[in-house]
C-alpha positions as CSV (number, residue, x, y, z in Angstrom):
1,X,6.6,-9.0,29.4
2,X,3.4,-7.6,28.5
3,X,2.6,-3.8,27.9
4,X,1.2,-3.3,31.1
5,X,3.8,-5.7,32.9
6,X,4.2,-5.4,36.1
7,X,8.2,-5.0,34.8
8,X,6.9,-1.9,33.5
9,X,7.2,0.7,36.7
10,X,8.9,3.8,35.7
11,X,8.4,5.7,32.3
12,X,12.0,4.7,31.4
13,X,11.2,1.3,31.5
14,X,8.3,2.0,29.6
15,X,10.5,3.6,26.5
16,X,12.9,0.6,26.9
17,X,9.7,-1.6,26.2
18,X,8.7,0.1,23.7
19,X,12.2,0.4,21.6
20,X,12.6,-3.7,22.1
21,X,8.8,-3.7,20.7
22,X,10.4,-1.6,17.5
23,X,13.5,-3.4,17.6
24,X,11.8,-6.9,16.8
25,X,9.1,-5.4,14.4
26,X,12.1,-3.9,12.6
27,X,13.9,-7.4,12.6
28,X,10.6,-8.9,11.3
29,X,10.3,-6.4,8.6
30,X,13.7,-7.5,7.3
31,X,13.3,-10.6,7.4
32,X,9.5,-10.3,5.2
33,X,10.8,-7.6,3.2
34,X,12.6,-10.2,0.1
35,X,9.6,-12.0,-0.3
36,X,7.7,-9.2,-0.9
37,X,10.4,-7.6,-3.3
38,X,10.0,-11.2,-5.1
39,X,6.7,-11.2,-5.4
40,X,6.5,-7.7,-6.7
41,X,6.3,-7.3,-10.5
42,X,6.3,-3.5,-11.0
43,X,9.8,-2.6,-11.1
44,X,9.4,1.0,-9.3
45,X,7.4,-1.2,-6.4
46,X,10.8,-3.6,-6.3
47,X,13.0,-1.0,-6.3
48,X,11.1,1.0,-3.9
49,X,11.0,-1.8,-1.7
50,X,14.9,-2.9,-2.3
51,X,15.9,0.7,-0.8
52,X,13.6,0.2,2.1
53,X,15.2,-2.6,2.9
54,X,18.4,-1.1,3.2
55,X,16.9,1.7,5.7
56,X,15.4,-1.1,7.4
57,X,18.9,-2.7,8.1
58,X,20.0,0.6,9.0
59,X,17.1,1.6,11.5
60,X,17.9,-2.0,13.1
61,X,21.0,-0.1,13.6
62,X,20.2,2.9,15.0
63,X,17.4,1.0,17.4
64,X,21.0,-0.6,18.2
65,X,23.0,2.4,18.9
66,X,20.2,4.3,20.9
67,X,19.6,1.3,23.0
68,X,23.6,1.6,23.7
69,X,23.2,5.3,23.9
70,X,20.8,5.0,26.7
71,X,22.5,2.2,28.7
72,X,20.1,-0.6,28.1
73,X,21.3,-4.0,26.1
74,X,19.4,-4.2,22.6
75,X,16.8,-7.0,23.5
76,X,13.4,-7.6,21.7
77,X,10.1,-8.0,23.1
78,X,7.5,-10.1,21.0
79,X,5.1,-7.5,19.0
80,X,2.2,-9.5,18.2
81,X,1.0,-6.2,17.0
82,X,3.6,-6.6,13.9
83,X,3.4,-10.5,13.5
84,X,-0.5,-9.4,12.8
85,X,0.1,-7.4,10.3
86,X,2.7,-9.3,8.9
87,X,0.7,-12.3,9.0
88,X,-2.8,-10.9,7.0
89,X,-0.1,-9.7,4.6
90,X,0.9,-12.9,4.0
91,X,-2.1,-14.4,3.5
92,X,-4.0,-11.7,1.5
93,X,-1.0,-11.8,-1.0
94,X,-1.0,-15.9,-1.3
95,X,-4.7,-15.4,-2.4
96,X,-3.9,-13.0,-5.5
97,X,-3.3,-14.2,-9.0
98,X,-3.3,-11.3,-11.1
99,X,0.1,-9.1,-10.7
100,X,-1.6,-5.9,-10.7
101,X,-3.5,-6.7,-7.9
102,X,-0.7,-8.4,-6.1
103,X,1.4,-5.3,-6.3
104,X,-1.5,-3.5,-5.0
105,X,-1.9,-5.9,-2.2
106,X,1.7,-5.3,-1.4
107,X,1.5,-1.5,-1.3
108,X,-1.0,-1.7,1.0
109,X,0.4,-4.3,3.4
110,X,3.5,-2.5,3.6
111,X,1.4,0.9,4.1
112,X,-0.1,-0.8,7.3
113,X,4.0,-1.8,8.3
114,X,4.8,1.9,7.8
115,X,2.1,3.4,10.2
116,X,3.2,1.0,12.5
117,X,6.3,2.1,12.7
118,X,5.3,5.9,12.6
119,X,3.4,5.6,15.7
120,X,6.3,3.7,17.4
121,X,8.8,6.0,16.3
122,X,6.6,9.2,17.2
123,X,6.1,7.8,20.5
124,X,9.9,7.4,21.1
125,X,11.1,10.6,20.0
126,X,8.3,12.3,22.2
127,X,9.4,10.1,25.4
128,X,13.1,10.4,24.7
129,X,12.5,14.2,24.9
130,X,10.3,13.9,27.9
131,X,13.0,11.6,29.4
132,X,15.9,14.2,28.6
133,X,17.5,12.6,25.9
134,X,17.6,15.0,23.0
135,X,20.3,12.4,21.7
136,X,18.1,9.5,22.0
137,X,15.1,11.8,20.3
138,X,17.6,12.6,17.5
139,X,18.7,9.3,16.3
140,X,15.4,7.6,16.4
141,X,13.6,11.1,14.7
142,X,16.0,9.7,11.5
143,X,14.2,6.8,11.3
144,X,10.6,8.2,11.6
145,X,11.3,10.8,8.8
146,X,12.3,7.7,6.5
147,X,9.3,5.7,7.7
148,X,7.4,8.4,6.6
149,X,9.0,9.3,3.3
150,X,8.5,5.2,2.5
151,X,4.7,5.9,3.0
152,X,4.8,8.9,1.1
153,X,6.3,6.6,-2.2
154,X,4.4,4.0,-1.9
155,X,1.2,6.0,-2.0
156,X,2.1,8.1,-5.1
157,X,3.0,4.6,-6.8
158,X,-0.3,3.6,-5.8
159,X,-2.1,6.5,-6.7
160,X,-0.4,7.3,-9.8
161,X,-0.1,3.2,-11.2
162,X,-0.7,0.6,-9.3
163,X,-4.2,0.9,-8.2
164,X,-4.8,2.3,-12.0
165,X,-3.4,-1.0,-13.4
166,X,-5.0,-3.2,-10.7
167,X,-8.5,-1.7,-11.2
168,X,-8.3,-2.2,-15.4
């Protein structure tokens, strides 16, 4: 089913689309996530990306539990949108030698993740409002403030070392 599917007629089935969108980029995510924590060599980075792993498994949840919340079976719809940016990730950081820059490679792959999911999530909550589900709205707003607060560390880690070390 594409965006503008002709499955797509009502705005509830256009939220539905969208969470199965999240719900397979989120699947993705943890499935790229331990190769990027293995090629990682700053320790803060690894750990940083370790505990967003773990939110990652527990967004996958949530996604779950609203999908349940709002009667709909948890399903996923291909995002090539994520396989994109999953993809260049991959192949920018198979082209890097030096660790420095790796880890700065990473950072910034997993910066272009985040805002993907930001925008996805900040849809959602605005629909499931719109759509009368403060519950919904709720339960996915956790996920967006964690999606943000993973952008937020990984650019003070780039800021502050990372891009320092990758420049020397």
């Amino acid at each position: 089913m594409g965006l503008f599917s002709k499955d797509i007629k009502t705005f509830d089935d256009l939220f539905v689309h969208t969470l199965q969108d999240i719900y397979y980029a989120e699947k993705k995510i943890a499935k790229s996530l331990p190769t990027m924590i293995e090629k990682a060599s700053d320790p803060q980075l690894k750990a940083d990306f370790k505990h967003h792993l773990g939110e990652t498994e527990n967004h996958i949840l949530r996604v779950e539990e609203v999908f349940k919340m709002h009667g709909a079976k948890p399903k996923t719809t291909k995002c090539p949108a994520i396989d994109g940016i999953i993809d260049e990730a991959d192949e920018i950081a198979g082209d890097v030698a030096d660790p420095h820059v790796l880890d700065a490679a990473l950072i910034a792959a997993a910066q272009a993740v985040e805002h993907y999911e930001m925008t996805r999530y900040g849809t959602l909550v605005a629909w499931a409002k719109r759509l009368g589900r403060p519950d919904c709205a709720s339960v996915l707003a956790k996920n967006l403030t964690e999606e943000k607060n993973a952008d937020s560390k990984l650019t003070k880690l780039a800021e502050s070392k990372v891009n320092l070390q990758a420049a020397e």
